[in-house]
ZAMARGU-4260 file (C-alpha; in steps of 0.2 Angstrom, whole numbers, plus 5000, padded with zeros to 4 digits):
<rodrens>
0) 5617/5867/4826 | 5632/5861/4835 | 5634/5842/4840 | 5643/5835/4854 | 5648/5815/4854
5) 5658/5806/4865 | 5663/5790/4862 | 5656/5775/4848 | 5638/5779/4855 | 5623/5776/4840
10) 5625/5785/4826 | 5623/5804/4823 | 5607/5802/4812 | 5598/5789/4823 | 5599/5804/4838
15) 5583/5814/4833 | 5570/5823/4839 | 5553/5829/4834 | 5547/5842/4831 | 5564/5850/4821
20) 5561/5869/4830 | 5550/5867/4845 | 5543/5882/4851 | 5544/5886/4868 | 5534/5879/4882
25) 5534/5863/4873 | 5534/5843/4873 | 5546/5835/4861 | 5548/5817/4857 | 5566/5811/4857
30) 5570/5794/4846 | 5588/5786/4851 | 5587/5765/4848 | 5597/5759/4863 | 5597/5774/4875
35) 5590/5770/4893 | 5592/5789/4901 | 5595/5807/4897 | 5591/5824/4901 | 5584/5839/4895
40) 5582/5855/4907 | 5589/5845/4920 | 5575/5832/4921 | 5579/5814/4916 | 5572/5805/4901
45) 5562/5790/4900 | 5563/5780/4885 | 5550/5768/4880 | 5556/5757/4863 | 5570/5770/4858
50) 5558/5786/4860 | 5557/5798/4877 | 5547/5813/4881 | 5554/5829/4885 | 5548/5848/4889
55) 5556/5863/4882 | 5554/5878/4896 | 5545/5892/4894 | 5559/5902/4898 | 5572/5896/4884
60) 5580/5907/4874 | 5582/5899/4857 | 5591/5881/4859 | 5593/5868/4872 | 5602/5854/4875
65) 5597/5836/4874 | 5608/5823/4881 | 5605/5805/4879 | 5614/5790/4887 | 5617/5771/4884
70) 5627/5756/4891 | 5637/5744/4880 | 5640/5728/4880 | 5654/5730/4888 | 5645/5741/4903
75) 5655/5758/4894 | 5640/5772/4896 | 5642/5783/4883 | 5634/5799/4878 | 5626/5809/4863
80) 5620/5826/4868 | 5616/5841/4851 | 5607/5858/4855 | 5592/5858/4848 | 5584/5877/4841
85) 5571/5883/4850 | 5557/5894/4842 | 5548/5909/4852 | 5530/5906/4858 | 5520/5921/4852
90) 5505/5923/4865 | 5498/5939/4869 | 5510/5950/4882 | 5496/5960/4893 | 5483/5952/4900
95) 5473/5962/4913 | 5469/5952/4928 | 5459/5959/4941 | 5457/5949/4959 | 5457/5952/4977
100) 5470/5966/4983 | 5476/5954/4995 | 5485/5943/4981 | 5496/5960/4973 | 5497/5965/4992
105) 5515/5963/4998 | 5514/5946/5011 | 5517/5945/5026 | 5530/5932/5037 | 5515/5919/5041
110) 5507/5921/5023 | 5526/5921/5016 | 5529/5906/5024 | 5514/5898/5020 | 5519/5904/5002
115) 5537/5893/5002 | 5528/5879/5011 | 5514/5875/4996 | 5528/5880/4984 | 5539/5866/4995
120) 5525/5855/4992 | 5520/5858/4971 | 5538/5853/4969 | 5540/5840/4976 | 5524/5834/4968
125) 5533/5835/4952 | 5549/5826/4956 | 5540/5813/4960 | 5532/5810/4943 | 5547/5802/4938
130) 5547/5789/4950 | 5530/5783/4942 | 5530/5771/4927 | 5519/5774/4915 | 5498/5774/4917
135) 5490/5779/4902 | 5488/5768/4887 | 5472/5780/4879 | 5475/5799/4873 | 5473/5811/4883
140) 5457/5823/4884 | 5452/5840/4888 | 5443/5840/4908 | 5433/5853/4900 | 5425/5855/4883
145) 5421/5873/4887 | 5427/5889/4878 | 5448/5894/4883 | 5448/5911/4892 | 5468/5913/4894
150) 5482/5903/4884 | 5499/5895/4891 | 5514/5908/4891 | 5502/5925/4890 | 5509/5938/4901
155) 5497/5947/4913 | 5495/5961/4924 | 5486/5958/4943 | 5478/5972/4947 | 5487/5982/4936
160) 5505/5974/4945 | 5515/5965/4933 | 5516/5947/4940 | 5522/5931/4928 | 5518/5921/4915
165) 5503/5912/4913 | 5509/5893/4918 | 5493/5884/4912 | 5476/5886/4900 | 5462/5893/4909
170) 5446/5885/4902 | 5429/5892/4907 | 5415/5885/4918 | 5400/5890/4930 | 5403/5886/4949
175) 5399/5870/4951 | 5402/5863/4932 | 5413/5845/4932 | 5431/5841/4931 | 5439/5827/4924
180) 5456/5820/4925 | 5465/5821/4907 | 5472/5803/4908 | 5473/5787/4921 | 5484/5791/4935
185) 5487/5792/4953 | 5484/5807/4964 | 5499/5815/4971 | 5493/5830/4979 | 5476/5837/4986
190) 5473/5855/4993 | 5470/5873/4999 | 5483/5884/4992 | 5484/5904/4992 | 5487/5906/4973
195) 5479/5889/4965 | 5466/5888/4980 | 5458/5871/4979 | 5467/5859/4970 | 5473/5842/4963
200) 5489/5835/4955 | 5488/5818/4946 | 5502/5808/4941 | 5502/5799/4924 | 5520/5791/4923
205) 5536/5792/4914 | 5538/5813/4921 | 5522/5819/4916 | 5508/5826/4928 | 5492/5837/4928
210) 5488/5850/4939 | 5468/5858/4945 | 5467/5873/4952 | 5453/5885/4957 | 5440/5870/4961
215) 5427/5873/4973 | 5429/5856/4979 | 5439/5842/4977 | 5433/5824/4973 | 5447/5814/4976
220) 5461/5810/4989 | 5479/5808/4988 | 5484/5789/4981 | 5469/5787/4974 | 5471/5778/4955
225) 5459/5789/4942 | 5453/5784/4926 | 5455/5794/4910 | 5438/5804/4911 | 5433/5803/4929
230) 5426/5815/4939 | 5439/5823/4951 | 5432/5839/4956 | 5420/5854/4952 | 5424/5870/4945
235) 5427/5884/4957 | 5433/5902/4961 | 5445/5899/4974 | 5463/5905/4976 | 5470/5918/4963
240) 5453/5923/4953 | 5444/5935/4943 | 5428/5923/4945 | 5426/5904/4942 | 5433/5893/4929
245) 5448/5879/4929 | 5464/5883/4926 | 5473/5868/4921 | 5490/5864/4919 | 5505/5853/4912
250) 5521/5846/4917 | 5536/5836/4914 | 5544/5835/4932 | 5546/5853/4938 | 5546/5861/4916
255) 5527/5865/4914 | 5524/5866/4897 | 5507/5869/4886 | 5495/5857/4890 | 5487/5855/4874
260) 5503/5846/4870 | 5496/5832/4878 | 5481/5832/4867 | 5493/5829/4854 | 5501/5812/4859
265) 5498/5795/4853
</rodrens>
């Protein structure tokens, strides 16, 4: 593990973070007594009482960097940053997917653009989690207590057409079945989208956000303030799908990350 210090900063051993070897796809829970900022995969830290959140990528190799910043007395800012390991995420590789042939179908421009312009959209969705404080004071909870048909991180096929990584859980549910929000929060986003079809993004503060997709309809509207457990939308088959469930998603800014992870927290 190599360390990088600059300046009189806190103390080598008060810089940690937990767990030791995240795997990736991951939160970690950085402590530093006296930061106010940081950054890990380019999205800024928020520490709460010495302790911050951060989200390892999916796509990281095997370390990161974790910067942390503070400002002395004097108004100096100085700087701690260390690379921390990063373990693999082993999920199945080869999922078979099948859906509508016009989702492995080559777009055209209108559908292209339409494309970019959700995408435009989901992004900035995800900035703006940081510019939330913090909502939540309860755990978080699953929207669904139903069976898991697909894990975070599995590879899969599309009709037989290699397509990405699985960016979410995918938990099961007949047409119709409730949704409810994982946590108190503020809807950021409502809508139609090609791939997720119908869905909702909920800010919860401090970076994080949760993500809906394939409802059949949507219960809420954008601004609207959720409690932990409220109905926001019913199961669905819309966008993307091999039939009707929830797939349900996790970010820290624009790093999605396994959303069980949140099930996790204090």
């Amino acid at each position: 593990m190599l360390w990088l210090l600059a300046g009189a900063a806190l103390c080598v051993q008060d810089f940690t973070w937990q767990p030791a070897t995240p795997r990736q796809g991951t939160l970690i829970v950085v402590s530093a007594p006296g930061a106010i900022t940081g950054q890990v995969a380019g999205e800024p830290l928020h520490f709460r009482d010495g302790k911050a959140l951060a989200a390892i990528p999916l796509t990281t190799s095997d370390s990161i960097r974790v910067q942390t910043l503070s400002i002395r007395w004097d108004g100096a800012v100085i700087g701690h940053s260390a690379f921390v390991p990063v373990a693999e995420r082993k999920v199945p590789v080869n999922e078979q997917v099948r859906a509508d042939d016009r989702y492995t179908a080559a777009p055209d421009s209108a559908l292209e653009a339409r494309i970019d312009a959700e995408r435009v959209l989901s992004r900035d969705a995800a900035r703006r989690a940081h510019m939330v404080p913090r909502l939540w004071s309860q755990p978080f909870i699953r929207p669904r207590s139903a069976r898991i048909t697909s894990l975070f991180g599995s590879g899969r096929q599309v009709n037989g057409v290699w397509r990405t990584r699985h960016y979410g859980l995918d938990i099961a549910g007949p047409k119709g079945a409730p949704v409810r929000v994982a946590n108190r929060g503020v809807v950021a986003l409502v809508g139609h989208f090609f791939y997720g079809g119908i869905s909702v993004y909920v800010h919860h503060g401090d970076g994080l956000m949760t993500v809906y997709h394939h409802l059949s309809r949507a219960l809420v509207a954008v601004g609207d303030t959720v409690e932990r457990g409220q109905l926001i939308g019913k199961v669905g088959a819309t966008g993307r799908v091999t039939g009707p469930h929830l797939h349900w998603g996790a970010q820290y800014g624009t790093v999605s990350f396994d959303p069980t992870e949140l099930l996790k927290l204090p």
